[in-house]
N, C-alpha and C positions, 0 to 999 in steps of 0.2 A: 350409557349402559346398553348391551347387545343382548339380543334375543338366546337364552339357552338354547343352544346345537340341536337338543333332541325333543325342545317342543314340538310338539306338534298344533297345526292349526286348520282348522274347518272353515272356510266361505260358503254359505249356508244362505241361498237363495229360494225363498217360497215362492212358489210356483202359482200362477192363477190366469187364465186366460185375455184380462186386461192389463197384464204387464210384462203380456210375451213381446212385445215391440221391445220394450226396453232393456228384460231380462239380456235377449240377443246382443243389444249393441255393448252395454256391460260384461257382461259375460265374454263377449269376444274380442274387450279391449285387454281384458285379464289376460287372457287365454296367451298375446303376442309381448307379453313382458316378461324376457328372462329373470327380473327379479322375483317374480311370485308362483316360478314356474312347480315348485315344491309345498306349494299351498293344495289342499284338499277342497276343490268344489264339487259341493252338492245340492243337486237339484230337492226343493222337497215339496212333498203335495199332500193335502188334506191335512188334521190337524197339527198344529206349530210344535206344541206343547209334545204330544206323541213323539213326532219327527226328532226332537234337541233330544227327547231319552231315549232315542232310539241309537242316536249316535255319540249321545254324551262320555261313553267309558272307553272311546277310540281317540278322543282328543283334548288335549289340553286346553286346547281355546277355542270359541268356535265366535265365528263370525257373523252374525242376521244381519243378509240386507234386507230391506223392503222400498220398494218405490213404488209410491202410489198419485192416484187423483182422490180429490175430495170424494166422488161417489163411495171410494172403498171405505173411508173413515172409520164406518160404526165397526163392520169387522176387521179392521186394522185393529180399531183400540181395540176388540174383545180377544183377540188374539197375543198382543203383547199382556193385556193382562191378565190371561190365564199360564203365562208364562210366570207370574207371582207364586203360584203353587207347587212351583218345582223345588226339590230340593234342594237345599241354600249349596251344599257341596257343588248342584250343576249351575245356579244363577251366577256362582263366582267365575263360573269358567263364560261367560258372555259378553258379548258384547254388542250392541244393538246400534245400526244405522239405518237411516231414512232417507230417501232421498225423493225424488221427480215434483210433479206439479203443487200437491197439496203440501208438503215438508218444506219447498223453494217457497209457497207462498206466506204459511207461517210456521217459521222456523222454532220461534217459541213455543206456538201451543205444540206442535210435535215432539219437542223435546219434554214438557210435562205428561206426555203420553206415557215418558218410559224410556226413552231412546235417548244413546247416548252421545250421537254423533247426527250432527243433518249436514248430509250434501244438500247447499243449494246452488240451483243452478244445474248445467251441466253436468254429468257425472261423471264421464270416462276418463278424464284426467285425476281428478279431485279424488273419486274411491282407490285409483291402483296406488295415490301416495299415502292416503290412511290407513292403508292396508300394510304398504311396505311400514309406513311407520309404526304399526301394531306387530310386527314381524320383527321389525329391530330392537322392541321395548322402547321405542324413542317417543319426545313427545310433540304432538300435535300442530300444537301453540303456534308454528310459524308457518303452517297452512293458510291460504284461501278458499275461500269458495264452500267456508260451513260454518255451523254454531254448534259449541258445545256448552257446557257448563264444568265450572268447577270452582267448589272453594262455596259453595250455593250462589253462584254467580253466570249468570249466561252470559256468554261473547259472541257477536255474531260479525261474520269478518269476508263480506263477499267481495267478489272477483267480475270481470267482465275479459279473461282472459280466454275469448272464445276458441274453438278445438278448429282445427281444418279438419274437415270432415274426411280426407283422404288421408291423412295418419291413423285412423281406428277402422277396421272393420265394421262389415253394417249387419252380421251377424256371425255368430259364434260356430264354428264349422267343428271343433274338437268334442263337442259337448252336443252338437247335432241339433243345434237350435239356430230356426231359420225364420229369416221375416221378411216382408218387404222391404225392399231397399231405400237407405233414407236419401233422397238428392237431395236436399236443399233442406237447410234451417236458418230460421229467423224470418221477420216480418215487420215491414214497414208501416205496413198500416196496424197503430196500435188500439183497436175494437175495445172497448174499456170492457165488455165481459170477458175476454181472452186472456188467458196466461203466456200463450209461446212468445210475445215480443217479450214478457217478464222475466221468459225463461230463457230464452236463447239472442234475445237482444233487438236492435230493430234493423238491422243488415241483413240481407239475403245472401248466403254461403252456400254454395253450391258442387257437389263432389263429382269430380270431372268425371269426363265420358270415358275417360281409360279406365280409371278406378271403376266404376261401375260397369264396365264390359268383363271388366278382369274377376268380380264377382260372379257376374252373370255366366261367364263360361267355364267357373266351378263349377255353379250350380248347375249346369247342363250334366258335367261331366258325371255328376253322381243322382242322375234323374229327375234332376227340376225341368218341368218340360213349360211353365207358367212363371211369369213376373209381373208384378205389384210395386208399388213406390210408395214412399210415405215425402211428403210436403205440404206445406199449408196451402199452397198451392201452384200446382203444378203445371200453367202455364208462364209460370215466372222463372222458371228452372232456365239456366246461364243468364237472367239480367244483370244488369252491372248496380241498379240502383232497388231492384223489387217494384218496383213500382211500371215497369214498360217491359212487354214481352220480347223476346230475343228469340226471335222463330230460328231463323238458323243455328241457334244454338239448340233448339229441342227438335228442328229437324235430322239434325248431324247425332243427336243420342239418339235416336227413334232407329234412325237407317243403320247406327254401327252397332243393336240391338239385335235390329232383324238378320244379321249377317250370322248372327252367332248358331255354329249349329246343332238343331235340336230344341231352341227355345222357339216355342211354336208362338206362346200366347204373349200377347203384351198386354197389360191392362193400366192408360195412362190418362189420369184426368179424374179416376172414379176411385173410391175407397179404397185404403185407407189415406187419399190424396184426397181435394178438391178442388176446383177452380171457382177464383172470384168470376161477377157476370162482365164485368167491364174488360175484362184480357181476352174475351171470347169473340173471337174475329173469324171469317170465311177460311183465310188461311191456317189458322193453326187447326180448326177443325177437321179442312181437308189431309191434314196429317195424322189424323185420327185414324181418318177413313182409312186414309193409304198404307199404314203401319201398325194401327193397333187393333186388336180382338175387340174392346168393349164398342159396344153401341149404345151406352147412357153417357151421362157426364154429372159429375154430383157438381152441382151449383149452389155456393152458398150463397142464396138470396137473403134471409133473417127477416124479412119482415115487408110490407107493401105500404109502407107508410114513410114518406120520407121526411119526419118530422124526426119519427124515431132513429133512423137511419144515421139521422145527423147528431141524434142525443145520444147514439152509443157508438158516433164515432170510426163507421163504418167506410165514410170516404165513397160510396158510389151510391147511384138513385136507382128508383124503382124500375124508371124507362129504361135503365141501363139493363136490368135484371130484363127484363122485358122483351128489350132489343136481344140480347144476350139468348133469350128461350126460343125466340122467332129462327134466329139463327141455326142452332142448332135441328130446329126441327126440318128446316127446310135440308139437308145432307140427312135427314132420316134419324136421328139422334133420341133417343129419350132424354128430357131432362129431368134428373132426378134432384129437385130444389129445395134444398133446408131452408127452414121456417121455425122460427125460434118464438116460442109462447109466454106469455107473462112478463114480455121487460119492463125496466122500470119505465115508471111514468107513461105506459102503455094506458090509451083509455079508448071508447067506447069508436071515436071515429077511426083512431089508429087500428083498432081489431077488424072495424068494417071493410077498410082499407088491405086489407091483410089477405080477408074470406076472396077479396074481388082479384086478389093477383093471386092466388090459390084458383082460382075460377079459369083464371087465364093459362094457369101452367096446365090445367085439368083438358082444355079445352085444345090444346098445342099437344096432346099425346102424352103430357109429363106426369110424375108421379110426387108427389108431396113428401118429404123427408121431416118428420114433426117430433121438435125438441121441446122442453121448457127450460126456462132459465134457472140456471142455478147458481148463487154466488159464491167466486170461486176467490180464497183466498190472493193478496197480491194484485187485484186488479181495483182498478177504482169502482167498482158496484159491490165490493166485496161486504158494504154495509148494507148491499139491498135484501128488502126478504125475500125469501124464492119464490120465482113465478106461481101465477097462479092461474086458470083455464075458466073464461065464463062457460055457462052449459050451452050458450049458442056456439062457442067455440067446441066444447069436444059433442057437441049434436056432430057439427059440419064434419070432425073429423072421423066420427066415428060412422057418419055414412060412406064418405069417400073410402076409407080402411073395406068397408064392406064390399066397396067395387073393385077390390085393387088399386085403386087410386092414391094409396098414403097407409105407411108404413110408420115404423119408427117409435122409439121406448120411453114418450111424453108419459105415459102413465106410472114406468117405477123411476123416471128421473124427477116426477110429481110428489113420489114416497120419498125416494132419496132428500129432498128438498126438506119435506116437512121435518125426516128425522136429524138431518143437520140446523134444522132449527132450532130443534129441543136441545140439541147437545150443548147452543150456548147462549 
């Protein structure tokens, strides 16, 4: 059965600052498919509820995505279900999908939220066929890469059929949503707090230097004067394995970068990228120096205890993080080094441990970037309860915050934590 000629249909993306990364690369995988090229995308901001009756008497069907992370949760659910009080004439015309980290990790509890489709995994492939298939009236059922329910039955039915990153766009140029640009997904080192190896697999895929120059000197053309990268980490960008740096492959992107004219700023290594401490050598640094604007480097350290290190998985040691801060300081560098609070099985000597390489990065010029753990669906600590801060712990950090010394949103990812506790 084929979709009526003169329905019309709405793709209906809520808009929120933690999911303009992804909005982008969605958004602009749509954007280059002639099949959905007669599809109505709309951006929409503040409340959900308001937005659907606002455009509800324009269109037949309207489509909600939402991709989220566990932090959004409580206002994801309060927002699907204030979508209950809509009028039943507008809740017939919906149709609600989920997709990114929290939805990929459990697919079931999301779809008890309310939603009637979960992308897991990847999205850019997986949403433009559910969409075409919701455009032709056809059904679902011979997809991968989601769960739905039907019949009061859920089926969850994933995929591992990863995207090359240079078929989709890394942001959405039609719709004027722009992001860093993503070089690389996937992660070999699989951190058991971590979702992206859950999510994107444990191979490092990397989007060549043509495709990324070819962005790059869009964006010049229409006044991007500044570029950003998103990767787990960004001295890994062209390995063959993830796991061993490939300098002349991040020398050869840096240089054919800097050629492009009008892009002044490069910013590689620092947010929303990172680098592991053990990639971090004399020479990739000096290419820092030589090619890029930033002068910090966010290093994920996680923790000064190499008990813990090993208990969650992490694959490098302290001395490495260590050696790694020496490094950097010596070419003039800040290191800006994540420090992760409350993991599991975290006790009294491991925290002491922790304060003293916090001591170290304080003392080397560096600044402290301070998380707490939160468990994230799909990962093996997913059954842990969320971190938790002894008062020795936020004493230390709330004098360092006071010198400029350490930054970072330990305190509502502390709230966050407790309120996904109560949720189950």
């Amino acid at each position: 059965m084929r979709m009526l000629e003169n329905m019309s249909i709405a793709l209906t993306f809520p808009w929120a600052k933690s999911r303009n990364y992804s909005l982008s690369a969605l958004i602009g995988a749509i954007e280059i498919d002639p099949e959905l090229i007669d599809i109505d995308i709309i951006i929409v901001s503040g409340s959900l509820k308001k937005s659907i009756e606002r455009i509800s008497k324009k269109f037949d069907k309207i489509i909600i995505c939402i991709s989220f992370m566990t932090p959004d949760l409580k206002h994801i659910r309060n927002e699907i279900d204030s979508l209950g009080s809509l009028h039943n004439s507008i809740r017939k015309k919906l149709i609600l999908i989920a997709g990114g980290p929290h939805p990929t990790g459990d697919p079931l509890g999301t779809l008890k939220m309310g939603f009637d489709i979960i992308v897991i995994g990847e999205g850019e492939k997986t949403l433009r066929n559910i969409i075409s298939k919701i455009k032709n009236n056809d059904s679902i059922e011979d997809l991968k890469g989601l769960a739905y329910q039907k019949n009061h039955q859920s089926f969850i039915k994933k995929s591992n059929d990863w995207i090359n990153l240079n078929d989709f766009p890394a942001f959405a140029p039609v719709h004027r949503l722009f992001s860093p640009i993503e070089i690389s997904r996937g992660c070999p080192f699989v951190c058991n707090f971590c979702q992206t190896p859950r999510i994107h697999g444990g191979s490092m895929r990397h989007r060549s230097i043509s495709n990324i120059c070819r962005h790059l000197k869009y964006a010049s053309k229409i006044g991007k004067k500044n570029t950003w990268f998103i990767s787990s980490n960004a001295f890994a960008y062209g390995s063959f394995d993830g796991r061993k740096a490939n300098e002349t492959a991040i020398e050869d992107l840096l240089r054919s970068i800097r050629k492009i004219p009008n892009m002044e700023k490069i910013f590689f290594g620092t947010f929303p990228s990172e680098v592991r401490p053990e990639f971090v050598t004399d020479d990739l640094v000096s290419l820092v120096i030589e090619y890029c604007t930033n002068r910090t480097l966010s290093i994920g350290a996680q923790s000064g205890s190499n008990r813990i290190l090993k208990f969650i998985h992490r694959e490098h040691t302290v001395e490495e993080s260590m050696n790694c801060i020496e490094i950097v300081k010596k070419f003039g560098i800040i290191p800006y080094v994540d420090i992760i609070f409350g993991l599991p099985s975290e006790n009294d000597e491991d925290r002491s441990k922790t304060r003293e390489l916090m001591k170290f990065v304080i003392d080397k010029g560096g600044i402290i970037h301070s998380h707490v753990f939160i468990p994230l669906p799909g990962t093996p600590f997913q059954r842990f309860p969320p971190g938790r801060i002894t008062s020795d712990d936020v004493n230390y950090i709330q004098k360092l915050t006071a010198t400029g010394k350490a930054n970072g949103s330990w305190q509502h990812q502390m709230r966050i934590g407790e309120e996904i506790d109560s949720m189950f």
